[in-house]
MILO-800001 format. One record per residue: residue number from 1; residue in one letter; y, x, z of N, C-alpha, C, CB in turn. Coordinates in pm, 1 decimal, always signed. Glycine has a CB too. Example, Ala and Ser with C-alpha at 12.3 -4.5 7.8 and 13.67 -1.06 7.14 Angstrom:
2
{1 'A' {-569.0 +1319.0 +780.0} {-450.0 +1230.0 +780.0} {-330.0 +1320.0 +780.0} {-447.3 +1130.8 +904.6}} {2 'S' {-225.0 +1285.0 +708.0} {-106.0 +1367.0 +714.0} {+3.0 +1290.0 +787.0} {-59.8 +1408.4 +572.5}} 
! end
This chain:
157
{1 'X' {+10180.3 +4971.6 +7214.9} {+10188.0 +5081.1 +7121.4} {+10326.2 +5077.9 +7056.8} {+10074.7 +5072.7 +7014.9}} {2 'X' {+10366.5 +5154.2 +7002.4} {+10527.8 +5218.8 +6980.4} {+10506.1 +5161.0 +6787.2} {+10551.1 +5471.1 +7026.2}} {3 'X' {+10478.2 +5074.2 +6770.6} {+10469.5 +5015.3 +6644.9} {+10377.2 +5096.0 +6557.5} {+10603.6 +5001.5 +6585.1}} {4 'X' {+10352.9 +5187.3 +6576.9} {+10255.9 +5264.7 +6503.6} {+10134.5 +5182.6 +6495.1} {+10227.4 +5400.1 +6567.8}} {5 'X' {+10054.4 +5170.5 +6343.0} {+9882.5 +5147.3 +6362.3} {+9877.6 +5282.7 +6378.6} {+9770.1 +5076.8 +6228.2}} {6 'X' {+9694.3 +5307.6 +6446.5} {+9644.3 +5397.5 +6387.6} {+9548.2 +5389.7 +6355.8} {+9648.6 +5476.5 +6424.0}} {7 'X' {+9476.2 +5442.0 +6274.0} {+9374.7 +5447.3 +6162.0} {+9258.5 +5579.7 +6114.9} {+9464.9 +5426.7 +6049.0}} {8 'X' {+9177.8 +5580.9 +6114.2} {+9046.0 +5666.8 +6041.7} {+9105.4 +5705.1 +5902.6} {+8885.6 +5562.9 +6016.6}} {9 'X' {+9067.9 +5828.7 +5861.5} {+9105.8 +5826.0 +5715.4} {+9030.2 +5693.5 +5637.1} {+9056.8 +5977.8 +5644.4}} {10 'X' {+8906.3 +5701.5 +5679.3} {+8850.0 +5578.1 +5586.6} {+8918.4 +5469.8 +5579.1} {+8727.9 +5527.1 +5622.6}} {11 'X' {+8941.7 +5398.9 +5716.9} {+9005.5 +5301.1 +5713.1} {+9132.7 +5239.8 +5619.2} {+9025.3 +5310.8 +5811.5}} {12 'X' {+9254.4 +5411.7 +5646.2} {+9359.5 +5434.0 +5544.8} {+9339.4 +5396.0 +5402.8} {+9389.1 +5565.9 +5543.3}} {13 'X' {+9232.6 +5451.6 +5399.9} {+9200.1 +5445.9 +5210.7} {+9148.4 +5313.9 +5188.5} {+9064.9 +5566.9 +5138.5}} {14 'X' {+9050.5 +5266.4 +5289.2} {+9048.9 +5121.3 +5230.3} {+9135.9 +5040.8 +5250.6} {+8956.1 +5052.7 +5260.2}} {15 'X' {+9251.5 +5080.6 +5310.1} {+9404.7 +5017.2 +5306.7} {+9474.1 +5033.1 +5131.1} {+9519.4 +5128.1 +5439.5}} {16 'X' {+9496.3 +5176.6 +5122.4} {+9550.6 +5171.1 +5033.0} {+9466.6 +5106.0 +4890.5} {+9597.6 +5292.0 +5036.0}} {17 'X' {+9298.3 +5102.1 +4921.9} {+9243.6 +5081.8 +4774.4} {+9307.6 +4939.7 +4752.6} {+9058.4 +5085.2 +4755.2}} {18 'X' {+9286.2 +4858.2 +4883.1} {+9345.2 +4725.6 +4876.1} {+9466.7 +4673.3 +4813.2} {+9359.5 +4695.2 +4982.0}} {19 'X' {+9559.5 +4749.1 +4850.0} {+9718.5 +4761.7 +4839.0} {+9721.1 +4766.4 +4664.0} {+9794.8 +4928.3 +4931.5}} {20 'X' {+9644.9 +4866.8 +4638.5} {+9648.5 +4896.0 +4449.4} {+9602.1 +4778.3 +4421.0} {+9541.1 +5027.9 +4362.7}} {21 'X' {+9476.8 +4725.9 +4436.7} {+9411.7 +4601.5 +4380.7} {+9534.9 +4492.5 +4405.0} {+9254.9 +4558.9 +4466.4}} {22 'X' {+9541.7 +4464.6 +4464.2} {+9700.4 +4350.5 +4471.4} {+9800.4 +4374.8 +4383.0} {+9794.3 +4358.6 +4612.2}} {23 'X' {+9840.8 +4501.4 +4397.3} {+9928.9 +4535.2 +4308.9} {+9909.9 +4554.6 +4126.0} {+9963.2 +4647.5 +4371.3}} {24 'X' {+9782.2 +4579.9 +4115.5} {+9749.4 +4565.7 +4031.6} {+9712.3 +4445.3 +3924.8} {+9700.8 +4620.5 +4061.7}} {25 'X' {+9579.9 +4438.4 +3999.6} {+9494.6 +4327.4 +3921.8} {+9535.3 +4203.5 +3987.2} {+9325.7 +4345.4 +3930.1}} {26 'X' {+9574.9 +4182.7 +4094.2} {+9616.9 +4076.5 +4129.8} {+9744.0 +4006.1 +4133.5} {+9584.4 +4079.9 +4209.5}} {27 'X' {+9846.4 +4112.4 +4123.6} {+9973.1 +4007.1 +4070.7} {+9969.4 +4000.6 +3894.2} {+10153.5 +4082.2 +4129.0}} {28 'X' {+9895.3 +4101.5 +3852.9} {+9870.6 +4027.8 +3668.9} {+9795.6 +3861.2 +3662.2} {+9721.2 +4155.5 +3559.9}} {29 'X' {+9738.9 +3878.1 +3797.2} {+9634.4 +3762.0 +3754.5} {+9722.5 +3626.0 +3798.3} {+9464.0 +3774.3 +3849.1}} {30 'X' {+9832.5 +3657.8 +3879.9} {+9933.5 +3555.7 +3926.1} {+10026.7 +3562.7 +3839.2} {+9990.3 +3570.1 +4059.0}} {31 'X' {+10076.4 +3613.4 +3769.9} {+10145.5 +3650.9 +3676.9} {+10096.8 +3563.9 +3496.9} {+10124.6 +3818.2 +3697.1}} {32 'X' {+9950.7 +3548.0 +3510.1} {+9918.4 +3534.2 +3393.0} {+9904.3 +3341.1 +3438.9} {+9772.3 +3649.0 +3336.9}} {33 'X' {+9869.0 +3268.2 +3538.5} {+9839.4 +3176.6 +3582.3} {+9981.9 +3094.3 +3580.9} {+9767.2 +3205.2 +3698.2}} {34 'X' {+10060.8 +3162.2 +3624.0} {+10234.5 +3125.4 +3595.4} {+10272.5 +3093.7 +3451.9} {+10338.2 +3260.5 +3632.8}} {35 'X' {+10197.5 +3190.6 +3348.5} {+10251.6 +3155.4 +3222.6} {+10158.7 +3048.8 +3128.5} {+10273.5 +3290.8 +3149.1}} {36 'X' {+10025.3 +3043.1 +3173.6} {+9959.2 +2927.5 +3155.6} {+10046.6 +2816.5 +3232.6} {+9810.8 +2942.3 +3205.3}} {37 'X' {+10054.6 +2819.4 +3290.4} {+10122.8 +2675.7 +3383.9} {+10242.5 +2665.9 +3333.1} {+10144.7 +2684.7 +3560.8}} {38 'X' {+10332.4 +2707.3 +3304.7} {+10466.9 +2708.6 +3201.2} {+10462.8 +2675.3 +3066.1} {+10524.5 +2835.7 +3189.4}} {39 'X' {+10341.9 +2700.7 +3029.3} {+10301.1 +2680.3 +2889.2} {+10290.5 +2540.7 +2858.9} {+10173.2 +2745.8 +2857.8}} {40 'X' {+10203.3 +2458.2 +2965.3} {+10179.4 +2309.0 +2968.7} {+10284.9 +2252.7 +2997.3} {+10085.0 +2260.8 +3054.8}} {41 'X' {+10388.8 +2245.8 +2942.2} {+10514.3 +2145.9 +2992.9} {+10648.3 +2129.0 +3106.9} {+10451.8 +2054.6 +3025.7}} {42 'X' {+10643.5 +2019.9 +3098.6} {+10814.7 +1963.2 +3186.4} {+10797.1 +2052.5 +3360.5} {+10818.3 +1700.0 +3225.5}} {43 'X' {+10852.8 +2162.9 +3386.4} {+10814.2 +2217.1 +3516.7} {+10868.4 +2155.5 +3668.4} {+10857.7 +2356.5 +3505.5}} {44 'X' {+10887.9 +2064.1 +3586.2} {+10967.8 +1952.9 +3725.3} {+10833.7 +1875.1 +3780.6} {+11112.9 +1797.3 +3651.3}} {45 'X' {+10771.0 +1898.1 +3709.6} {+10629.3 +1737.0 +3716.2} {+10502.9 +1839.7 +3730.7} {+10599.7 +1597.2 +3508.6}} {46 'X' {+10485.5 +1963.9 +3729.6} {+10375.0 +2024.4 +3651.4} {+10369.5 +2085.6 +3835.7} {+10408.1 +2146.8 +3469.8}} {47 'X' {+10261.5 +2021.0 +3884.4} {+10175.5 +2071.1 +4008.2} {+10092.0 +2204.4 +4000.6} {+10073.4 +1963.4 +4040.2}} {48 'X' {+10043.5 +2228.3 +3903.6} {+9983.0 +2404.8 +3857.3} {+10097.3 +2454.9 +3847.3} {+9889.9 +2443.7 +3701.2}} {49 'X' {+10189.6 +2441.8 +3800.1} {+10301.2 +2595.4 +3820.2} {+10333.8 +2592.4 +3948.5} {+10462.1 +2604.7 +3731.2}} {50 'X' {+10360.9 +2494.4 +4038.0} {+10367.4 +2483.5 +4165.9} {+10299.7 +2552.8 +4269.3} {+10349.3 +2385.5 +4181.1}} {51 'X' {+10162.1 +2512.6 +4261.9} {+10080.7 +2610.4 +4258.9} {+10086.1 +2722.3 +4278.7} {+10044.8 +2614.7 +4190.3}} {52 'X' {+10068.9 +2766.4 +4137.6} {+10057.6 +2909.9 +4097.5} {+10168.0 +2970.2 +4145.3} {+10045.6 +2936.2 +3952.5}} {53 'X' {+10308.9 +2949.2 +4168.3} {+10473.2 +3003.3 +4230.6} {+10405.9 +3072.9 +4392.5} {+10628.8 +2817.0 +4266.2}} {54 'X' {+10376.5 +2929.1 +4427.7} {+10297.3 +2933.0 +4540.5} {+10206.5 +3060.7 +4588.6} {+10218.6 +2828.6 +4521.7}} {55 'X' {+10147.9 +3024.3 +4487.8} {+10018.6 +3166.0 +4543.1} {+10104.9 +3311.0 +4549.2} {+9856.7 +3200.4 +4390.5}} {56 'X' {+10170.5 +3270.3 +4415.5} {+10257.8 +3426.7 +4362.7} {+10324.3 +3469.9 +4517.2} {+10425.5 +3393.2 +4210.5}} {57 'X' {+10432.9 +3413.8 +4531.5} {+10498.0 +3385.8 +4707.0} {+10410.6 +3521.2 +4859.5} {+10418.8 +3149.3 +4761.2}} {58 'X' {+10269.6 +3390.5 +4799.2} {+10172.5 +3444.0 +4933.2} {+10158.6 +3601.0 +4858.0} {+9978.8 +3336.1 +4965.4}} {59 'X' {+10118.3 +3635.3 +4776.6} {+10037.4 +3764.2 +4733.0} {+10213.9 +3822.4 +4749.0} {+9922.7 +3768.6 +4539.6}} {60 'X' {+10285.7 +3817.5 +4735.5} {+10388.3 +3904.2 +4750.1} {+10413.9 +3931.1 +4891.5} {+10502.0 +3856.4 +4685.2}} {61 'X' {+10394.0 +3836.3 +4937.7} {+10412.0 +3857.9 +5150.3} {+10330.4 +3931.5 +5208.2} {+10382.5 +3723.2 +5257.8}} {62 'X' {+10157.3 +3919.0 +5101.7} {+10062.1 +4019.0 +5172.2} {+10073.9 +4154.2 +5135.7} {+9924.9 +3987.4 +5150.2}} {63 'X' {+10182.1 +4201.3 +4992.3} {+10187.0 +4340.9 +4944.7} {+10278.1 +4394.5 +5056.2} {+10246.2 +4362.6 +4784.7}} {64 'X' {+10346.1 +4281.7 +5052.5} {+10506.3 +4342.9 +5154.6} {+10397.4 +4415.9 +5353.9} {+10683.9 +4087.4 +5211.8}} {65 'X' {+10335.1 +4288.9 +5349.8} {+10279.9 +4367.0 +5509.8} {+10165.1 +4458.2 +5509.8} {+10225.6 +4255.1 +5623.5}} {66 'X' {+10126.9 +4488.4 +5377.8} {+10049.4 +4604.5 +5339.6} {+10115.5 +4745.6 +5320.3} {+9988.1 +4570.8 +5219.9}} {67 'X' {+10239.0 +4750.6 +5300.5} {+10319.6 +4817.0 +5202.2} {+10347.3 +4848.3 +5385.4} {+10439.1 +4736.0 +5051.3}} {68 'X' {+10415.5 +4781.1 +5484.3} {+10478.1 +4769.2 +5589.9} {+10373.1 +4850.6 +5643.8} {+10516.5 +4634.2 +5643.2}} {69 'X' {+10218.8 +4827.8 +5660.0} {+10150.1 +4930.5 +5742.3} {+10094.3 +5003.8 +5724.9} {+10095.7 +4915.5 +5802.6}} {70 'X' {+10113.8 +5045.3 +5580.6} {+10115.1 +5202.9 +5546.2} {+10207.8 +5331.9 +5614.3} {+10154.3 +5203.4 +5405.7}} {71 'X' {+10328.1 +5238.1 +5606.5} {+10452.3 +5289.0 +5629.7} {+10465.7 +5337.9 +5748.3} {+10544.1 +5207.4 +5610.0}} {72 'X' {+10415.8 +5234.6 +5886.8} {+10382.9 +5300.1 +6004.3} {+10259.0 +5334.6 +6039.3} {+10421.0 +5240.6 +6092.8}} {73 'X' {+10124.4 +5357.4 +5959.0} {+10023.3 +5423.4 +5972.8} {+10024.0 +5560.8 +6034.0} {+9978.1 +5422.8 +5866.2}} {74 'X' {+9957.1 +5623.9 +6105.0} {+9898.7 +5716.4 +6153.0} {+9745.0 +5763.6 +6148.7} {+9933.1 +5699.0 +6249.4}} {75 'X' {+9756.0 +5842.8 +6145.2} {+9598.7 +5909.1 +6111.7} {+9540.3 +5971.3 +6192.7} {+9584.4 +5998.8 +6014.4}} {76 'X' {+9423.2 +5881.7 +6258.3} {+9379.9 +6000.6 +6408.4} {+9279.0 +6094.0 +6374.6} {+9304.7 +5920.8 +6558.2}} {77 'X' {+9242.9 +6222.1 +6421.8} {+9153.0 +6355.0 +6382.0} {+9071.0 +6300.8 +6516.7} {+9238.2 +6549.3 +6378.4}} {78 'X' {+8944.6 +6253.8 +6446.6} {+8856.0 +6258.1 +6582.9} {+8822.0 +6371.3 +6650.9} {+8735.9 +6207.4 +6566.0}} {79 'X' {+8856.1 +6517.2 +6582.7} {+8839.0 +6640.2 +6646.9} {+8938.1 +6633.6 +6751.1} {+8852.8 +6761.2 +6556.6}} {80 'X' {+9048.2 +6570.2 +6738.3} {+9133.8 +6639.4 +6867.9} {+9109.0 +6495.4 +6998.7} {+9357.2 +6672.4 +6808.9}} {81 'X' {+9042.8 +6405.7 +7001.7} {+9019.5 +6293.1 +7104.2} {+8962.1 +6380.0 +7198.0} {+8923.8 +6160.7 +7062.2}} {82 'X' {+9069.5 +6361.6 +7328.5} {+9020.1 +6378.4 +7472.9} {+8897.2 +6278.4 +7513.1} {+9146.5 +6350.3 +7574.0}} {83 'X' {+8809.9 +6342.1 +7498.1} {+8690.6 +6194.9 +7557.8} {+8713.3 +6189.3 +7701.7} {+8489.0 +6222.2 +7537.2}} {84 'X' {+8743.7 +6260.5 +7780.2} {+8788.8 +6277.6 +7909.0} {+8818.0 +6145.2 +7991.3} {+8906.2 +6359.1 +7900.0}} {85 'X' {+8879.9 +6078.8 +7899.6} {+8943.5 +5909.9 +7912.0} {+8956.8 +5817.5 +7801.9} {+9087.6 +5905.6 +7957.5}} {86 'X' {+8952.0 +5721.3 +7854.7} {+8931.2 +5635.1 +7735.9} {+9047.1 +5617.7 +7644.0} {+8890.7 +5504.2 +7778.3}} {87 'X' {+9048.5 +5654.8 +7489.4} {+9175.5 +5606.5 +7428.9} {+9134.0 +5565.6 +7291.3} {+9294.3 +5717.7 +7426.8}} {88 'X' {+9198.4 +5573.4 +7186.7} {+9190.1 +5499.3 +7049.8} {+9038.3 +5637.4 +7021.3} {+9389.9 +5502.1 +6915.3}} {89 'X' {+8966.7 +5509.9 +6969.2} {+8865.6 +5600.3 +6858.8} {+8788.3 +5672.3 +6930.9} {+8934.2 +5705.0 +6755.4}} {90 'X' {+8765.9 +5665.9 +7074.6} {+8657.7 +5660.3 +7129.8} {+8541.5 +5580.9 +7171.1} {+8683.2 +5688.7 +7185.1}} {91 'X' {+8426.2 +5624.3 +7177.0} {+8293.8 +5498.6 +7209.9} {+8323.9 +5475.2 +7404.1} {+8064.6 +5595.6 +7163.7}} {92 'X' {+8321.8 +5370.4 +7396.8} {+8313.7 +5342.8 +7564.8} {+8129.3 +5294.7 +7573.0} {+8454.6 +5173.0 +7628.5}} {93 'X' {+8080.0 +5350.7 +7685.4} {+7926.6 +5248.7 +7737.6} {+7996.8 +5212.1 +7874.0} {+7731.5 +5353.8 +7768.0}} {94 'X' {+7979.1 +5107.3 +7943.4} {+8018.6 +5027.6 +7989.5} {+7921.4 +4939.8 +8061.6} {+8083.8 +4987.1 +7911.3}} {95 'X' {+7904.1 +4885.6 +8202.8} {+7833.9 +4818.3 +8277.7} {+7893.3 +4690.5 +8344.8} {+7791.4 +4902.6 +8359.4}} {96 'X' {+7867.5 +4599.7 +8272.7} {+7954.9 +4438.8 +8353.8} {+7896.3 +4499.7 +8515.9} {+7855.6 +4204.2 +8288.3}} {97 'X' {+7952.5 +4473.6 +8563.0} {+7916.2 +4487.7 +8709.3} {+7852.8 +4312.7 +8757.8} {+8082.9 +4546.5 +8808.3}} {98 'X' {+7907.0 +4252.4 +8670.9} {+7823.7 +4088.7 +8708.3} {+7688.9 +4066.8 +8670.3} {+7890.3 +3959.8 +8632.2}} {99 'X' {+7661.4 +4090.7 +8569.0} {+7519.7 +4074.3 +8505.3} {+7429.7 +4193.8 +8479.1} {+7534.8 +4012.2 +8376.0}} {100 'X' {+7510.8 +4306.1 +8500.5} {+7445.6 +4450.4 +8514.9} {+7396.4 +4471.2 +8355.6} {+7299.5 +4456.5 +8642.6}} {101 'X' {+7463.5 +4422.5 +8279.2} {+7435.8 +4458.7 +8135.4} {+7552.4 +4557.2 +8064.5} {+7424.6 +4316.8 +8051.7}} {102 'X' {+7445.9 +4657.3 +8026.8} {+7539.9 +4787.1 +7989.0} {+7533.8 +4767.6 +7813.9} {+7460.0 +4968.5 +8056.2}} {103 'X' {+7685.1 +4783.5 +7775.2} {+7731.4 +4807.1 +7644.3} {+7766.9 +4892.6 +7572.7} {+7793.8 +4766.5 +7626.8}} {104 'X' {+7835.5 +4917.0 +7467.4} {+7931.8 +5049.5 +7420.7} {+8022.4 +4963.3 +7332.4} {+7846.0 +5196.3 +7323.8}} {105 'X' {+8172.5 +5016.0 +7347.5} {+8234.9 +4952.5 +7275.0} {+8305.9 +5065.4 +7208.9} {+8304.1 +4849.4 +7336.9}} {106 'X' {+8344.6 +5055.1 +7087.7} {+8417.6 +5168.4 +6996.6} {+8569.4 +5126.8 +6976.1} {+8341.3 +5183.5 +6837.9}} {107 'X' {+8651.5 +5191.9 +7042.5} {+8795.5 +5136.3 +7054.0} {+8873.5 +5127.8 +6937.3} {+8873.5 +5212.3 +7141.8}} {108 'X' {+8936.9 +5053.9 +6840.4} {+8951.9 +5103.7 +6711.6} {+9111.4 +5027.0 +6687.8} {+8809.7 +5055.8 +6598.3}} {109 'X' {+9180.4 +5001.7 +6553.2} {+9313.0 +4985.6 +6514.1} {+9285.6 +4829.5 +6547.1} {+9364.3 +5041.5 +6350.9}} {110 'X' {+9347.4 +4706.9 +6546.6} {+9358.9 +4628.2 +6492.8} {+9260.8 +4531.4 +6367.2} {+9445.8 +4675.0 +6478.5}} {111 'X' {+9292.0 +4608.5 +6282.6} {+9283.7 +4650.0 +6131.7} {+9122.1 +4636.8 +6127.6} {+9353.8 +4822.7 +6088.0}} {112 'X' {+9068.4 +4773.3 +6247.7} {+8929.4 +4793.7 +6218.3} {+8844.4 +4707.8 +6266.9} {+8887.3 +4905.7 +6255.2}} {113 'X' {+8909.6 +4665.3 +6370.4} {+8807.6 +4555.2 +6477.5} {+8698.7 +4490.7 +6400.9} {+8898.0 +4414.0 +6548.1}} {114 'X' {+8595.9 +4481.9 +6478.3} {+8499.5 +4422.4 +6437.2} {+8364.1 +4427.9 +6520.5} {+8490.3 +4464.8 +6318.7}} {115 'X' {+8363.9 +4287.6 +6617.7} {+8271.9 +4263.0 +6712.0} {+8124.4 +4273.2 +6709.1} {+8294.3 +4160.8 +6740.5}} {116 'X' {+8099.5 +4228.2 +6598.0} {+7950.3 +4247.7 +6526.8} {+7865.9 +4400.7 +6567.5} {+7979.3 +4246.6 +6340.9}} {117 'X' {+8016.0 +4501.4 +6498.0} {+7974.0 +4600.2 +6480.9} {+7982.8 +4718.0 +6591.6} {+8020.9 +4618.8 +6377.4}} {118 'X' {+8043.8 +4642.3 +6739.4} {+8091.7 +4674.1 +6855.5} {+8220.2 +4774.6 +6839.2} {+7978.4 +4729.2 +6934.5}} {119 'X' {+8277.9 +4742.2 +6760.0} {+8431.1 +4758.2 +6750.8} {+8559.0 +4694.9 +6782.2} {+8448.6 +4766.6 +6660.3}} {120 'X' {+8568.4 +4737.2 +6892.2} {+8757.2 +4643.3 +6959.0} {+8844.8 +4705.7 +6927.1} {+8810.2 +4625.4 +7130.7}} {121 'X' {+8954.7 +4627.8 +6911.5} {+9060.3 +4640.9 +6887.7} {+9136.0 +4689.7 +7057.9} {+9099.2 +4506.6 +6806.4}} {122 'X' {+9197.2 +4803.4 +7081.5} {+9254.8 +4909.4 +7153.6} {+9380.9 +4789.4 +7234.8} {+9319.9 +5060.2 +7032.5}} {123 'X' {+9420.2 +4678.7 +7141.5} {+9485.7 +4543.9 +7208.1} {+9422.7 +4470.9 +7223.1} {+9573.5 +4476.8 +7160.6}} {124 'X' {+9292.7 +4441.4 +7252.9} {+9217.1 +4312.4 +7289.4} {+9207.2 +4302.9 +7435.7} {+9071.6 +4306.7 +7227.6}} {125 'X' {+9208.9 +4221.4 +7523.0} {+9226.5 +4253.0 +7647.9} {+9096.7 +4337.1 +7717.5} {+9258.3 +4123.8 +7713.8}} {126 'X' {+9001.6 +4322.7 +7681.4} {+8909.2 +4442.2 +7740.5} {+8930.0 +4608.9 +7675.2} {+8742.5 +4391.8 +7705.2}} {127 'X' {+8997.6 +4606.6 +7527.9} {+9057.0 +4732.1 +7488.1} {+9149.9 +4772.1 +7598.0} {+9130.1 +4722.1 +7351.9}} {128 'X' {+9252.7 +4675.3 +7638.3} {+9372.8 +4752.5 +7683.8} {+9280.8 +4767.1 +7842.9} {+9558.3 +4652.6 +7675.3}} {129 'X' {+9233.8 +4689.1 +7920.3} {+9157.6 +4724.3 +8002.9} {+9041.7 +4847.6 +8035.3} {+9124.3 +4636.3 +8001.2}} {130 'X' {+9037.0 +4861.2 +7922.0} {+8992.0 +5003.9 +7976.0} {+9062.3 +5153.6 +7898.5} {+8816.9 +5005.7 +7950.8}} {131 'X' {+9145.2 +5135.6 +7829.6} {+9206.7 +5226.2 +7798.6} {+9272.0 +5351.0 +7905.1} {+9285.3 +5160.2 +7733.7}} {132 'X' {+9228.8 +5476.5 +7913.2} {+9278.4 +5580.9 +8002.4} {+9217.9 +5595.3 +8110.0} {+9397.3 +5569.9 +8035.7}} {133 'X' {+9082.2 +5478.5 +8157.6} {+8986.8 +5507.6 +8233.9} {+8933.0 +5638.9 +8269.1} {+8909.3 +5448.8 +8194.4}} {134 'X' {+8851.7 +5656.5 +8332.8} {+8779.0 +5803.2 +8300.9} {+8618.6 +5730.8 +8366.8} {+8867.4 +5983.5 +8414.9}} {135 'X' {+8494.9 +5860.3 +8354.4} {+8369.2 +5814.4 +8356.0} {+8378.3 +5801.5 +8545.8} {+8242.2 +5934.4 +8266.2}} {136 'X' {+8370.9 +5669.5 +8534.1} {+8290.4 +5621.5 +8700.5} {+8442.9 +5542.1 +8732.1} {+8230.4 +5799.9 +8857.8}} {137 'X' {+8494.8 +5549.7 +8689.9} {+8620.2 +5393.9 +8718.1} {+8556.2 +5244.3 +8715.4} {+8753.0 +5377.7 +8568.2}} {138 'X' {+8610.7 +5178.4 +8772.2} {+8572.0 +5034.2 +8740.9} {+8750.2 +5015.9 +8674.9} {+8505.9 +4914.9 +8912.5}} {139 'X' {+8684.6 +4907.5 +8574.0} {+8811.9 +4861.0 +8517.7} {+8817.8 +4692.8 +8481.6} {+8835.6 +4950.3 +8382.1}} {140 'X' {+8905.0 +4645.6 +8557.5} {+8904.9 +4528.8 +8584.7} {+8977.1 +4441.0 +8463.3} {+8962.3 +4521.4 +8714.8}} {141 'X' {+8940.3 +4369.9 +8403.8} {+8973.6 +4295.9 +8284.2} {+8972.9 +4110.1 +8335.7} {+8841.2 +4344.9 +8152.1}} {142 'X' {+9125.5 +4079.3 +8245.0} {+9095.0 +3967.5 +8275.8} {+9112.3 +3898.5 +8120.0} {+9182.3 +3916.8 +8401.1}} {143 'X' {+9038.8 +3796.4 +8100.6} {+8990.2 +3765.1 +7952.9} {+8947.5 +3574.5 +8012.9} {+8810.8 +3904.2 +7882.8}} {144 'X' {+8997.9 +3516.3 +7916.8} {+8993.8 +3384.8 +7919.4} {+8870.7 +3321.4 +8024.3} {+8978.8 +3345.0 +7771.3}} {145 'X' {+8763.3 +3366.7 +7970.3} {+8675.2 +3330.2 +8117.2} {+8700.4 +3370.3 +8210.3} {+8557.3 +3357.1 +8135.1}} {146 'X' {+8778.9 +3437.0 +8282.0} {+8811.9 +3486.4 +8391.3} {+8825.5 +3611.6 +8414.9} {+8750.4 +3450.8 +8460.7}} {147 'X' {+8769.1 +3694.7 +8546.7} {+8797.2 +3849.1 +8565.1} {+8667.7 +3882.5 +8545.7} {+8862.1 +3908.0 +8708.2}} {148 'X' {+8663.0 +4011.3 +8429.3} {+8541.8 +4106.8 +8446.2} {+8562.1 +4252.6 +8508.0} {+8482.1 +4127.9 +8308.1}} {149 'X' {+8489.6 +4274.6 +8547.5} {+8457.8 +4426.3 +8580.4} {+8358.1 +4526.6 +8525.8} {+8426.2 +4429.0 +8698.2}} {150 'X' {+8418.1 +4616.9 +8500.2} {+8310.2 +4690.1 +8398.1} {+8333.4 +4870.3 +8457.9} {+8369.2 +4658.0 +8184.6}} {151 'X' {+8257.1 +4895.1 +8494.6} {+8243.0 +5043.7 +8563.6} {+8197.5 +5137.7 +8397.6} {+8078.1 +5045.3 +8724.2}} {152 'X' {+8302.7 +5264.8 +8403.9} {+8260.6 +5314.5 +8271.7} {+8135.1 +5469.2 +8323.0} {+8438.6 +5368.3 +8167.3}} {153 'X' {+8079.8 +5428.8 +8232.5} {+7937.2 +5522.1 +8199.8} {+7927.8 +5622.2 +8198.9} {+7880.0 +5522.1 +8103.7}} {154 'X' {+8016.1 +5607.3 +8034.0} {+7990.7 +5793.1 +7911.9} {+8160.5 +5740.7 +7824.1} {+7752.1 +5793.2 +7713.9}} {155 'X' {+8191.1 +5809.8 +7826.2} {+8290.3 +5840.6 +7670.8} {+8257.5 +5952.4 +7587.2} {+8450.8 +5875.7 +7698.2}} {156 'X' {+8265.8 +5915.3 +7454.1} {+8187.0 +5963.6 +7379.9} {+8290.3 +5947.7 +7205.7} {+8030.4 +5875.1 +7410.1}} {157 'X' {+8278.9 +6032.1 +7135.2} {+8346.6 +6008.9 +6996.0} {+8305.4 +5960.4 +6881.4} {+8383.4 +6100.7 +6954.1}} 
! end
């Protein structure tokens, strides 16, 4: 992908609600932990301000790569998805051709992934494996256990 995420509006917004909460309530709360820890003494010796610098550090690295994928966010309209073939933000059903067990997988950002909920990530190697398929392809994936094959079903939004 051309550095772009892309993203659901939902998804977006629970990006940005995140992004505020950090920015908000959470560098006050690093902010306030710094001046307790400054408060107690010699800052050469004092392991809580250490600490706390510390954390401050991390929460600033996670605003910065929050801030970063807003910036190249994109927003997909599930109205305009070609189901035609497989691409971002479509449902795949799917047949291992080894065990003859049929699935659906929902192709999604990165960001959204989430296996539980049969959501891949569009870079996971069975994402990129079937990406641009169409219905009755076999699409051959190779994934740490070895090679799968998975003949597609239905695409669906």
């Amino acid at each position: 992908m051309s550095g772009f995420t892309y993203f659901t509006k939902d998804a977006l917004e629970q990006l940005r609600s995140e992004l505020q909460k950090l920015k908000t309530v959470e560098r006050q709360a690093a902010s306030k932990a710094i001046a307790e820890a400054r408060e107690k003494g010699d800052l050469r010796e004092n392991a809580e301000y250490d600490a706390a610098k510390e954390a401050q550090g991390l929460l600033e690295a996670k605003i910065q790569k929050l801030e970063n994928e807003l910036a190249n966010a994109r927003v997909i309209d599930e109205g305009t998805i070609d189901t035609s073939k497989v691409s971002i933000l479509t449902k795949v059903t799917v047949t291992n051709l080894t065990n003859k067990k049929q699935m659906t997988y929902h192709l999604v950002s990165e960001k959204e992934a989430d296996l539980k909920l049969g959501k891949i990530s569009v870079t996971s190697p069975i994402g990129k494996g079937l990406l641009g398929k169409h219905v009755g392809d076999v699409a051959s994936v190779q994934v740490p256990a070895g090679n799968l094959q998975f003949k597609i079903e239905n695409i669906t939004v």
